[in-house]
N, C-alpha and C positions, 0 to 999 in steps of 0.2 A: 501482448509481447511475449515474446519468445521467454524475457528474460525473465518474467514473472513465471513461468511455470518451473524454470529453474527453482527460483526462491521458495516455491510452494512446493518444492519436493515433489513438484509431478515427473519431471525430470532431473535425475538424481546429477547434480554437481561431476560428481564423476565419470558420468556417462556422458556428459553435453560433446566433447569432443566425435564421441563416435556415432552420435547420434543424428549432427552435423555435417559429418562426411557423409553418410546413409542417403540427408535427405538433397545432399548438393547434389549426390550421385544419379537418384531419380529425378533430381529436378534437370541433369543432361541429358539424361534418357528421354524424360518429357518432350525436350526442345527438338532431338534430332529424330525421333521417331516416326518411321512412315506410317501414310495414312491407316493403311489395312493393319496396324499392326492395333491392339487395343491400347486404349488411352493411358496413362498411371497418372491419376490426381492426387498433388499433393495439396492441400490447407491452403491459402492465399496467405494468410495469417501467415504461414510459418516460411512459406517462398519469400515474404516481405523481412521476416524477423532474423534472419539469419544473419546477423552481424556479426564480426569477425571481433568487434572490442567483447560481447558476451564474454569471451576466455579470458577477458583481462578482469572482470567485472565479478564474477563468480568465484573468487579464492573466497577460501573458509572466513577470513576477519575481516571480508566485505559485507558476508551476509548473514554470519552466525548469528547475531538478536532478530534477525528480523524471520528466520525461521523458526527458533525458539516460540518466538512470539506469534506467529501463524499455525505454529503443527503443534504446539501442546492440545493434545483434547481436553474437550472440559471445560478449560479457561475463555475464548472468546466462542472456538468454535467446536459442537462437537465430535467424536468420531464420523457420525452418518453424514454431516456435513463438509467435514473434509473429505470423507471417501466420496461427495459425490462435488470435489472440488470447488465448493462456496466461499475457502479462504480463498482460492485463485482467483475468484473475482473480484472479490474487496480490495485484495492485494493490487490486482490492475489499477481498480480507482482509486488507491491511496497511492503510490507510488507514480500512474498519472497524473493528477493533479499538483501533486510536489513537482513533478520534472517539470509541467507546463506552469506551475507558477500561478495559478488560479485553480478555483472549488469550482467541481463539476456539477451538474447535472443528469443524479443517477449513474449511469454509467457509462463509460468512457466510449465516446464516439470511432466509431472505422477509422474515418480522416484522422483521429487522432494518433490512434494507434498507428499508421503510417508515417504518418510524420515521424513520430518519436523511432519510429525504429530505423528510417531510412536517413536519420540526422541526430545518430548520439552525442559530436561531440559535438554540436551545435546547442544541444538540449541539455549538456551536458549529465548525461545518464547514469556515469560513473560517480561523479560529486555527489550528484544527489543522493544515489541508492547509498554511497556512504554514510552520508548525513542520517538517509533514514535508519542504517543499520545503529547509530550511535544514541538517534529516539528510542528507536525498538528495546533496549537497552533498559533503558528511564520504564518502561511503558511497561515492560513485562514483571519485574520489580516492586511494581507500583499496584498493577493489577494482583500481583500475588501476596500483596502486604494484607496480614489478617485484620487488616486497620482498616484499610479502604473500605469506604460505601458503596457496595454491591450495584448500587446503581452505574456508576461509572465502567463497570465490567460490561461492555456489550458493544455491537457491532458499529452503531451509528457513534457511539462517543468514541471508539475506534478511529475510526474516519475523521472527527473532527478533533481529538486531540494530538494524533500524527499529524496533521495538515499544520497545526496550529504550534506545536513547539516545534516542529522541524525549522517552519518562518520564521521561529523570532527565535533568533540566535544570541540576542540578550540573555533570553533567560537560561541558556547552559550554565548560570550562575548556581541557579535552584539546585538545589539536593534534593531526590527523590524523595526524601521527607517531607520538606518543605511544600513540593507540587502536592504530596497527600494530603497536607494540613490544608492548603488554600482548597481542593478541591470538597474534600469533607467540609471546611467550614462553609463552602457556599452553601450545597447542596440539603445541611442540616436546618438553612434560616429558609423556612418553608416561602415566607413572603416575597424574599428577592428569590426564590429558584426558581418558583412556580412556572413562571416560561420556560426557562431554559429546559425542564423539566417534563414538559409538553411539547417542547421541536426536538425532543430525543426519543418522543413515541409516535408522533403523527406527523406521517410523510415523512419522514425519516430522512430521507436520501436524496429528496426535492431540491433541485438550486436554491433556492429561497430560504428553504429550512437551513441549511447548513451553512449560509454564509451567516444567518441570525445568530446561529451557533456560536459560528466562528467568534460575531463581535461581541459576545456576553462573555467568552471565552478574555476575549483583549478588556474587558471592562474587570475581569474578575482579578486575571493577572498584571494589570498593569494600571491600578485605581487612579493612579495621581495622574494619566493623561486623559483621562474620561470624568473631569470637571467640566 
């Protein structure tokens, strides 16, 4: 999606307007051009992605945590992986599977991508990126606390702790303390982590792995419905 490259600073906020008009412009040219004339191909992706809500969606305090939280180096990702745009894919499949409301499988299907871009406010794209911008928030925080067990710092818990507190709107209760404390206290009683501990290193990104995630995740933070 278009609008993920925004968030990922591949395309600068600022510039989306004129970057916009740029690619409507060849994409009229494309349409009315005669044969002998050479082709100008634009991306399919971005002839699909050009939705007119992006401008409403992209202000600074729709997306400010969630770029904080993807362009710091260092912290998830680092320099050589943001320059060779690795947060832009993660970013796709966290921010896809919130908007569709289920955990993917690896990474985010064509159809998918279509869909969501040719049907924002059906998918409601603005809600969500909000919501995620208000995790991103909790998450970056959280990651930076000299408290946190380093194991939680990384791509796949990534993935599965955005999915997982965005959903459960219950827990906006928690102080970022609080999610530290519950996370560290799992994570240190070697006996109950041990899974969860091994579907954050093997296959990683597998539908399987991450919905197991997910429910050790609802078993961790929510003990009294997992009698």
């Amino acid at each position: 999606m278009l609008l993920c490259k925004v968030l990922a600073n591949v395309i600068k906020p600022n510039e989306f307007d004129e970057y916009k008009k740029e690619i409507d412009e060849l994409f009229i040219k494309d349409e009315n051009q005669e044969d002998d004339i050479q082709e100008i191909t634009i991306n399919e992706e971005e002839k699909l992605t050009i939705n007119p809500t992006v401008s409403d969606i992209i202000i600074p305090d729709n997306i400010n945590n969630i770029q904080t939280l993807f362009l710091e180096k260092g912290l998830i990702f680092s320099e050589y992986e943001i320059g060779r745009q690795v947060h832009l894919q993660y970013l796709l499949n966290i921010l896809g599977s919130i908007i569709l409301n289920r955990i993917i499988h690896r990474n985010l299907s064509e159809n998918d991508i279509i869909n969501i871009s040719e049907a924002f406010l059906t998918y409601k794209v603005k809600e969500n990126t909000e919501r995620y911008n208000y995790i991103c928030k909790k998450l970056y925080n959280i990651f930076n606390n000299k408290e946190i067990n380093k194991f939680w710092v990384s791509k796949y818990n990534l993935y599965s702790l955005s999915y997982f507190l965005t959903k459960n709107n219950d827990l906006d209760s928690l102080s970022e303390n609080e999610i530290l404390e519950i996370l560290n206290g799992f994570i240190k009683n070697e006996d109950s982590s041990n899974e969860y501990r091994r579907l954050a290193q093997e296959r990683g990104n597998d539908l399987s792995t991450r919905i197991k995630r997910n429910e050790i995740l609802e078993k961790i933070f929510n003990p009294g419905q997992n009698k």
